[in-house]
C-alpha positions as MATLAB code, in Angstrom:
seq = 'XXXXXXXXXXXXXXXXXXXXXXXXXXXXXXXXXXXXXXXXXXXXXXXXXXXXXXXXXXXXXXXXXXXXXXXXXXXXXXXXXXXXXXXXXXXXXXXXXXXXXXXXXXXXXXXXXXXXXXXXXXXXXXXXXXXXXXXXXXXXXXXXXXXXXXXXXXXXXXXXXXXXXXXXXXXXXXXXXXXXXXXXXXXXXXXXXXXXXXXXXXXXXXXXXXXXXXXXXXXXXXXXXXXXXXXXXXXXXXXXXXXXXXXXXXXXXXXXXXXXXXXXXXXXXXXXXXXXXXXXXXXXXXXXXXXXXXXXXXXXXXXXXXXXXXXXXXXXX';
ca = [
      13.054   69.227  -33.634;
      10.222   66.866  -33.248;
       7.061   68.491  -32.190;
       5.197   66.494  -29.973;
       1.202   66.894  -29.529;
      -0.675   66.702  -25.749;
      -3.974   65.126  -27.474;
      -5.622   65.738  -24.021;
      -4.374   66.010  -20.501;
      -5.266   63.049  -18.401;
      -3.966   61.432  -15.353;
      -1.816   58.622  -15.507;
      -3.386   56.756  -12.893;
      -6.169   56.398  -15.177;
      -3.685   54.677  -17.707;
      -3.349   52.159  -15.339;
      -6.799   51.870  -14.021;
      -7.310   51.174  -18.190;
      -4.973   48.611  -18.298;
      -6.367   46.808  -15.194;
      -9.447   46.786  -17.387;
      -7.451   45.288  -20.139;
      -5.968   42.832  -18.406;
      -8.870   41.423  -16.530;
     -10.337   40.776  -20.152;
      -7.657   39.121  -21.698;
      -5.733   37.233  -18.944;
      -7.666   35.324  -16.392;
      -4.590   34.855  -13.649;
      -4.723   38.365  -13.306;
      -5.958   39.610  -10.124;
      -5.906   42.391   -8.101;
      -5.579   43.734   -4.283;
      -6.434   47.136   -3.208;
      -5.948   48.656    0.597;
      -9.158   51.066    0.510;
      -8.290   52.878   -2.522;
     -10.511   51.645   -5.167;
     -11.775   54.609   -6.597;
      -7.965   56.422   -5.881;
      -6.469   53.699   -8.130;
      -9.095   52.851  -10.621;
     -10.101   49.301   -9.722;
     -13.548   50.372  -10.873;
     -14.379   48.764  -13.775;
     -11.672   45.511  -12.332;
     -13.828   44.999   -9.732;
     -17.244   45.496  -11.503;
     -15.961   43.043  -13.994;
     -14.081   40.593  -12.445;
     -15.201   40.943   -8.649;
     -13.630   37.068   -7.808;
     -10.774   38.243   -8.323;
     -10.905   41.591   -6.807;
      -9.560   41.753   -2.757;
     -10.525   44.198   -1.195;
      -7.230   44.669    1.885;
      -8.351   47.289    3.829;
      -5.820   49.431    5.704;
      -3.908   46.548    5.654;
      -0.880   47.100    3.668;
       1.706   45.083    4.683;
      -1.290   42.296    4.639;
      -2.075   43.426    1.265;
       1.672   42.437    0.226;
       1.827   38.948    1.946;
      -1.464   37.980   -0.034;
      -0.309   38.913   -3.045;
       3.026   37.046   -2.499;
       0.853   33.727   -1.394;
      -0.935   33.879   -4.477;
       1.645   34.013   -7.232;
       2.744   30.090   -5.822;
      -0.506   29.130   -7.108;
       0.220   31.136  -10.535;
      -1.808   33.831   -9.993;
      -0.205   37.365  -11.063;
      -1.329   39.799   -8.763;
      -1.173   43.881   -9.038;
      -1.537   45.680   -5.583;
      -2.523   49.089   -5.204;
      -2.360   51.819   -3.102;
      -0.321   55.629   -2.431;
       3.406   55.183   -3.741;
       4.094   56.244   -0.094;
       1.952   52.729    1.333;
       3.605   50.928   -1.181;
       7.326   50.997   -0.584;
       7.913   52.859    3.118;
       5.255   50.952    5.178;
       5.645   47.885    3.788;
       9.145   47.481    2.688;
      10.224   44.773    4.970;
       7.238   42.972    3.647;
       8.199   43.275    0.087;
      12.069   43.241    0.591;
      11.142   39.490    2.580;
       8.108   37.866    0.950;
       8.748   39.567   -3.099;
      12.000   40.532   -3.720;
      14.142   37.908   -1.493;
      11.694   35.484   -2.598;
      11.222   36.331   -6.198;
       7.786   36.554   -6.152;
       5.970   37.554   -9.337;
       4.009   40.895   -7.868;
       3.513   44.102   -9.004;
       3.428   46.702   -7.075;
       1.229   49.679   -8.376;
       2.209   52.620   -6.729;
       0.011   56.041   -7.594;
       0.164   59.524   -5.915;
       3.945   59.419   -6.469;
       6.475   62.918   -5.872;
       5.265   66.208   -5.339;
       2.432   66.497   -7.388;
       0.201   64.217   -4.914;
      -0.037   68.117   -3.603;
      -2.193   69.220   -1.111;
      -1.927   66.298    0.929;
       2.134   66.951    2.154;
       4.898   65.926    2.522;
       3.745   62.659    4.788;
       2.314   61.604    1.910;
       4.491   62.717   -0.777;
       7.065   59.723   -0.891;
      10.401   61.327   -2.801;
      12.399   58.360   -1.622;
      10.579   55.172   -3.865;
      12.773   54.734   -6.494;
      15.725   54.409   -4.514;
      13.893   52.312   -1.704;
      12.678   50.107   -4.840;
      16.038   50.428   -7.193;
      17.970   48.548   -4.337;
      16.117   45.295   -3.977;
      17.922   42.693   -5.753;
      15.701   41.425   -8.664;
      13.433   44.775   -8.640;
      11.959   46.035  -12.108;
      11.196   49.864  -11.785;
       9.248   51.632  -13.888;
       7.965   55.240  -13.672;
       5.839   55.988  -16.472;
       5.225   59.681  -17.649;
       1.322   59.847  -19.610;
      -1.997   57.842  -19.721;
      -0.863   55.947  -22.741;
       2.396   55.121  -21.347;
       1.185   54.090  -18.134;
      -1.372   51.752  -19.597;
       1.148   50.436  -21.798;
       3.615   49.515  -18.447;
       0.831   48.120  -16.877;
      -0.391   45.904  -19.659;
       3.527   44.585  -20.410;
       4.173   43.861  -16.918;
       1.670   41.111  -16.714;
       3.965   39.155  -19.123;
       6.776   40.043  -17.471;
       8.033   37.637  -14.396;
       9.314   38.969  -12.113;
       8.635   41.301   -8.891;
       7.895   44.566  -10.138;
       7.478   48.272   -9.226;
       5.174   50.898  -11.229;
       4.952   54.012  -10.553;
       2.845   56.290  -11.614;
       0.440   59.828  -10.185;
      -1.900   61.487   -9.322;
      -2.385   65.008  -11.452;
      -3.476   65.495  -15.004;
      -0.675   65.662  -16.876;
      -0.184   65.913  -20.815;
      -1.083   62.951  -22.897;
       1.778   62.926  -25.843;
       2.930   59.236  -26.359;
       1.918   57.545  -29.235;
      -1.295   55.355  -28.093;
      -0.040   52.018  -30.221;
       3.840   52.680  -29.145;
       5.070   49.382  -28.148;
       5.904   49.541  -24.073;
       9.530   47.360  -23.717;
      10.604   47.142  -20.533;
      14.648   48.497  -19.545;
      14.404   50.087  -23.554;
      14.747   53.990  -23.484;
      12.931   55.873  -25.826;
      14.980   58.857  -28.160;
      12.323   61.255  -28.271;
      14.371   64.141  -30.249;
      17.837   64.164  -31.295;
      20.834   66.861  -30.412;
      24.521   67.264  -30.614;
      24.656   69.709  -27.555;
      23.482   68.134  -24.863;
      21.631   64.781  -23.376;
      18.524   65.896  -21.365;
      17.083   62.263  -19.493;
      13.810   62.336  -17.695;
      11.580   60.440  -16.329;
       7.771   60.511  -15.108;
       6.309   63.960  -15.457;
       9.610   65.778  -15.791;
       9.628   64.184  -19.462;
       7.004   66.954  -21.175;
       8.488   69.709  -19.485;
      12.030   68.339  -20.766;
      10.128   68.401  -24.269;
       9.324   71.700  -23.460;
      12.978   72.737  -22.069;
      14.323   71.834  -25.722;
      12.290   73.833  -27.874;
      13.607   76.854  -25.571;
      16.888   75.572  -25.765;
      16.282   75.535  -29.565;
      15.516   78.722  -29.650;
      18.841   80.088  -27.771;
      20.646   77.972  -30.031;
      21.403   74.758  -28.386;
      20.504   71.881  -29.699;
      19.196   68.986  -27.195;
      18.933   65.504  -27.346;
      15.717   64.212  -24.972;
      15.401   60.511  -23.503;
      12.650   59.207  -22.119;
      13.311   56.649  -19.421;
      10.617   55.241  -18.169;
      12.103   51.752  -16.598;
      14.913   52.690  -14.210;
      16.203   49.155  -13.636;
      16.746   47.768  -15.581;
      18.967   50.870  -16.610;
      19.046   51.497  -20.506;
      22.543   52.083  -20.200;
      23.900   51.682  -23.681;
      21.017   54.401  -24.918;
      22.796   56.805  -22.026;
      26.529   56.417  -22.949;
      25.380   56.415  -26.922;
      23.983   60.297  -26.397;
      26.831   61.578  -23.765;
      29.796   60.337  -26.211;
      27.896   62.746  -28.743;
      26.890   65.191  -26.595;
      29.187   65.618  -24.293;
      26.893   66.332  -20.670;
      23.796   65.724  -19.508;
      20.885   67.251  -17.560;
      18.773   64.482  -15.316;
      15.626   65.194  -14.521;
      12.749   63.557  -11.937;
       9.989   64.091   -9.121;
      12.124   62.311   -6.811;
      15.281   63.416   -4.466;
      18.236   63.482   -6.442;
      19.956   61.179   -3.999;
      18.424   57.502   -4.720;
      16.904   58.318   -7.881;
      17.692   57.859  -11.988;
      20.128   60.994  -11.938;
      22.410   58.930   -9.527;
      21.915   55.448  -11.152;
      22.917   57.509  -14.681;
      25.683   58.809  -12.562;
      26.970   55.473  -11.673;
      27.119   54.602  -15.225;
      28.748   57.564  -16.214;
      31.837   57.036  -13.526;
      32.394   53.822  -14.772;
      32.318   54.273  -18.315;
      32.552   57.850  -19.354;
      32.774   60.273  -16.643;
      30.733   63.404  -17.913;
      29.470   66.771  -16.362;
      26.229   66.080  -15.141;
      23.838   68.276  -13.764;
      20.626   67.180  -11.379;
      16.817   68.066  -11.388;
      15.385   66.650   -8.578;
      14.613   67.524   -5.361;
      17.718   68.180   -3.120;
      17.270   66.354   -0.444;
      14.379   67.588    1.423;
      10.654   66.542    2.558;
       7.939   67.990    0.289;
       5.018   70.677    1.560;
       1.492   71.235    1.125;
       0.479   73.121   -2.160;
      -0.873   72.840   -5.302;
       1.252   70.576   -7.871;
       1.843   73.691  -10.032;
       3.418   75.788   -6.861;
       5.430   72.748   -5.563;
       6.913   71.874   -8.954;
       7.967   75.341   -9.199;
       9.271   76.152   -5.661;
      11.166   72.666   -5.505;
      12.458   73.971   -9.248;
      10.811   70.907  -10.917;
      10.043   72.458  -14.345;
      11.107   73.307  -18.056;
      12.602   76.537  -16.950;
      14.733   75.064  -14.323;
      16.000   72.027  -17.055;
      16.952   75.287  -19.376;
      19.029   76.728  -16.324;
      20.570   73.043  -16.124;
      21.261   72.574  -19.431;
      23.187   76.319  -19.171;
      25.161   75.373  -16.197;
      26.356   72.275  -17.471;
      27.303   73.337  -21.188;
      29.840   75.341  -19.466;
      31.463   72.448  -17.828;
      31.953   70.714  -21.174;
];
């Protein structure tokens, strides 16, 4: 199995807030809109940089999104930013109308994503986003799962048209992706091969399934991990390439299990190659307030309960 290194825990907002940086340099119709978040999002060094074309929103989401819709007509590409939770439930008639319907070239920077926003609750822990954004015709979603990747995502969507979701959070997390790995948008990512099951993760759940397979290894089973960090476009051929060697598969995400990747994977599998599947997610409940470390493991959000997957669905086989 391939041992993968955390060269230093960072959050992956910061990935982004790096790429902003990036971008501002190197692409002058970049711009970006923020509702009161700066420092929450990393617009920092954006705004110190390239403050005429820096907009400051306000509490003003659903403003925020109409600006940033306006401004793409006169070939701007603009990346708003606030809480996942602001950026898809208040505003989603906004973006369904003015981005997606219209095919408006925004992205939509969503951070403090899932569970691990923490102490903050379950009003602001959005566990519905992916879905929301998944279902809007002409969507790109991306969740990304380290600094490096995140930067990556944010970088790549710039020259990528099209309206656009990334997601990404708020916790320090492990840093493990190559820095110079190339970020391709709807291309999965093998990250260790196995013959005994197909573990698929996305966001933060994708160290702990790193994590899950060198226990697995030890008991003996041998597991293939995916990393899919764009969820529509779906990487479908990647998924039905594992599960025809594998024979089941283990999903796992900081998201509710209904709306998320473990149901669009689920779609895929019905209608090409039905095969046991079993779900880490959250089942279909609101979050609570708590530290990410308790919530990940009451909500069963962790390495150990991917094992317990994997366990469960080897005996379906």
């Amino acid at each position: 199995m391939k041992k993968y290194i955390n060269t230093g825990s960072k959050d992956t907002r910061s990935g982004f807030g790096v790429g902003m940086t990036e971008l501002g340099q190197k692409n002058e119709n970049v711009v970006a809109l923020c509702a009161d978040l700066i420092g929450s999002l990393k617009f920092d060094d954006f705004k110190k940089n390239h403050p005429e074309r820096f907009f400051q929103i306000g509490i003003a989401e659903a403003n925020m999104i109409g600006i940033a819709a306006g401004l793409t007509i006169g070939g701007k590409i603009p990346f708003t930013g606030t809480f996942a939770n602001f950026s898809t439930g208040r505003v989603y008639d906004q973006i369904r109308q003015s981005v997606a319907y219209s095919d408006k070239n925004v992205k939509i920077c969503a951070s403090h994503a899932g569970l691990t926003l923490g102490e903050d609750g379950a009003t602001h822990q959005i566990l519905e986003d992916i879905g929301l954004m998944k279902m809007l015709p002409g969507m790109t979603v991306i969740n990304t799962c380290d600094h490096n990747q995140t930067k990556a995502a944010t970088i790549a969507l710039a020259d990528h048209h099209g309206p656009a979701y990334l997601r990404f959070g708020r916790p320090v997390v492990p840093n493990f992706t190559p820095a110079d790995e190339p970020f391709i948008i709807g291309k999965a990512i093998l990250l260790n091969e196995g013959t005994d099951v197909t573990i698929v993760a996305t966001g933060h759940l994708v160290w702990e399934a790193l994590i899950a397979a060198e226990k697995l290894e030890e008991k003996g089973i041998s597991a293939e991990v995916i990393n899919i960090h764009t969820i529509k476009p779906l990487d479908a051929e990647a998924i039905l390439k594992s599960v025809a060697k594998t024979g089941c598969i283990v999903t796992a995400e900081e998201h509710n299990y209904l709306g998320g990747l473990g149901e669009s994977i689920a779609g895929v599998l019905a209608l090409n190659n039905p095969t046991p599947q079993e779900f880490v997610a959250v089942q279909d409940s609101f979050g609570e307030s708590g530290t990410p470390e308790q919530l990940m493991e009451k909500y069963k959000l962790n390495n150990q309960a991917i094992v317990e997957a994997v366990e469960r669905v080897i005996k379906r086989k």
